[in-house]
N, C-alpha and C positions, 0 to 999 in steps of 0.2 A: 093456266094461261102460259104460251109458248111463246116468247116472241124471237121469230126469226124472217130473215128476210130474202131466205133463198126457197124458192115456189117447194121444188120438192122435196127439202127436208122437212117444208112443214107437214107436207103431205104423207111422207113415211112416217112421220112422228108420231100425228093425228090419228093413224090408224091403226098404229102399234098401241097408242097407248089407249085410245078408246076400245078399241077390239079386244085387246089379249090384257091391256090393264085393269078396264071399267072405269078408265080419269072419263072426265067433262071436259072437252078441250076447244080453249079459245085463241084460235090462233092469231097472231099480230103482227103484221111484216115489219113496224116501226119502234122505236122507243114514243117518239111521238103519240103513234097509234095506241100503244099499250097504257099511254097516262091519259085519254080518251076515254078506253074503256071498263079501264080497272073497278072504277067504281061499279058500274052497270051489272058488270062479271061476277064480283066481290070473290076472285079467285084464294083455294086456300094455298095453292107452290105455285111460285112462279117462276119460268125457267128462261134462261137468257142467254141470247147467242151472243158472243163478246164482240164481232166484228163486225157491225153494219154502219149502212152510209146514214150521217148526218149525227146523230146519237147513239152512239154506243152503248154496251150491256153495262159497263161499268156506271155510265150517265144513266142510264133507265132508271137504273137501282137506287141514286141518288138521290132522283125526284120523285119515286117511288113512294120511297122512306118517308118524304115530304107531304105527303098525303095521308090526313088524318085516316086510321083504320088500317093504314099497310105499312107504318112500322116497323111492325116483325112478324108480314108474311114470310114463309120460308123461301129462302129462295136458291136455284142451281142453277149455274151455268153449264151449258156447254157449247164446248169450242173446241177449235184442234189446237188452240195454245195452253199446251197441258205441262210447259217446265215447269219442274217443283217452285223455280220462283213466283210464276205467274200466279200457278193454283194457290200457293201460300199467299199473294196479294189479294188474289179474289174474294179466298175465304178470311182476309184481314177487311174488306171491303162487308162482307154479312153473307156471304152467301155459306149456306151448310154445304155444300159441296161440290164439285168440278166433274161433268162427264166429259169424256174425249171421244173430239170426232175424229174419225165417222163413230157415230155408234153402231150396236147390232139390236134393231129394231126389234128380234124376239126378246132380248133381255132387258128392254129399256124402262118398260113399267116394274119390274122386280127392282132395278136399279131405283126407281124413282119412290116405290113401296119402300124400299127398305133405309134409304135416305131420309123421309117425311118422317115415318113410324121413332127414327131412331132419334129424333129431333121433338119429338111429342113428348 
């Protein structure tokens, strides 16, 4: 599950990582949206843009958590707020790790492989 709320990052994302990765991807323009569907999805990484309108990546992940079964889905952000402090609070918040945007869509499923695998 992706949840971001800008049309064509979901769209490079989606098709970097189902094309050249093999993920399953559900994309979600909201935090809102994402605690909707998560059950439905029963996604195993969940990946969070930090900066969207209403609720935030950091709030997604709070209610998230609050959801029996999701826990300790894994989860990554990415964002272009990538200072060593933020990424230290993010990943003090549960996420295993912080991608920075922009990313480069050929390497993003490697990023995201090797993130999961390293967390398993």
């Amino acid at each position: 599950m992706y949840v971001e709320d800008e049309p064509d990052i979901q769209a490079v994302a989606k098709l970097a990582l189902e094309m050249l990765g093999g993920f399953d991807v559900l994309i979600c323009s909201s935090g809102a949206e994402a605690l909707q569907q998560v059950d439905t999805f029963a996604p195993d990484l969940i990946m969070l843009d930090v900066m969207m309108p209403g609720m935030d990546g950091a709030t997604t992940l709070q209610a998230l958590r609050q959801i029996p079964g999701f826990a300790a889905t894994p989860v990554v952000f990415i964002t272009a707020k990538v200072q060593p402090q933020e990424v230290q609070h993010l990943k003090a918040l549960g996420a295993l790790d912080v991608i920075a945007k922009p990313f480069e869509p050929s390497t993003l499923p490697d990023k995201l492989w090797a993130i999961f695998t390293a967390s398993a």
